[in-house]
N, C-alpha and C positions, 0 to 999 in steps of 0.2 A: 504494500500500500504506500502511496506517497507522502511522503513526510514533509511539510516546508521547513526550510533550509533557515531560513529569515524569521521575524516578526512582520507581517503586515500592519501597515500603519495607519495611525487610526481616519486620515485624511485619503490614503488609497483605496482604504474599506468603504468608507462611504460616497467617495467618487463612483465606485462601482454598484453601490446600491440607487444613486439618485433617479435611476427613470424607475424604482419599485413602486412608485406612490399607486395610490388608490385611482381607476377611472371613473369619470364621474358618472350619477345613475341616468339615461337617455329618460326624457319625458315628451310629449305629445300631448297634445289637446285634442281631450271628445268632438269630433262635429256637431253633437245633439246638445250636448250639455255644455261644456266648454269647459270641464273638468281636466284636470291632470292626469294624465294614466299615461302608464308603459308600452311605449310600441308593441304590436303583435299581440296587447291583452285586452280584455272586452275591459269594458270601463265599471266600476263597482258602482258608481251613482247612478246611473241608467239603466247599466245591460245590455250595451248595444258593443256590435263587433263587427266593421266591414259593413257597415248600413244596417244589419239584422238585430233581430232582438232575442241573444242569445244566453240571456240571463235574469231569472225571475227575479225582479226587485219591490220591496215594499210600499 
């Protein structure tokens, strides 16, 4: 197994970690409603999904 030879230091370690960050979450707006929702998901205030009503809501 490989063994490092060196200490890596604490400026090279995290040179190498800086594009890890978090991506951020996509959102879209309902056409019906004009609520927040996740692309590709039906929408939790309506129930609507692609024009249809694909979600029984209250």
């Amino acid at each position: 197994m490989g063994v490092p030879k060196k200490r890596t230091s604490k400026m090279r370690r995290d040179r190498r970690r800086a594009h890890w960050k978090v991506a951020r979450v996509a959102v879209a707006t309902c056409p019906k409603c004009r609520e927040p929702v996740e692309p590709h998901c039906a929408c939790k205030a309506c129930g609507n999904y692609n024009g249809r009503q694909v979600l029984e809501t209250a």
